[in-house]
C-alpha positions, 0 to 999 in steps of 0.5 A: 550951478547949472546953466539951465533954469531951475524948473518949478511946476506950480498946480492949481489944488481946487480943494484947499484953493491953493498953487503947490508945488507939483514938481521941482528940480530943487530938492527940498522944494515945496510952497504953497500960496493962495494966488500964483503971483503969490507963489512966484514972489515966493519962489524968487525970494525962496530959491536963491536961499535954499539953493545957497544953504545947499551950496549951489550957488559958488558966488552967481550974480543970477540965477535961472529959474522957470516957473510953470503954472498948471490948472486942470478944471472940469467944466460943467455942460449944460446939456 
């Protein structure tokens, strides 16, 4: 298992109105969910169970994990 946290880019999709994922250094690894708590719960519940079908885990009590949230807006001027 690798000791630094398993990385999870979540990105806001403005038009389906939804966080997906944008990249991940889990193979395999895509959600989707309406709020970003949504999307974290997922995440810790959803990790550990792809990572142990893969044979990573080899018996850990925890597991690393970073979760960063990314939304990008265009902000209309009232010019």
């Amino acid at each position: 298992m690798q000791s630094l946290p398993y990385r999870i880019v979540a990105s806001w999709d403005e038009d389906a109105k939804v966080w997906v994922t944008a990249a991940s250094d889990v193979p395999g690894w895509i959600i989707e969910s309406e709020t970003l708590e949504n999307f974290a719960l997922e995440a810790r519940t959803i990790l550990p169970d792809l990572l142990q079908a893969q044979g990573v885990l080899n018996g850990a009590t925890e597991l690393p994990m970073s979760l960063v949230a990314e939304r990008n807006e265009r902000i209309p001027l009232n010019v």
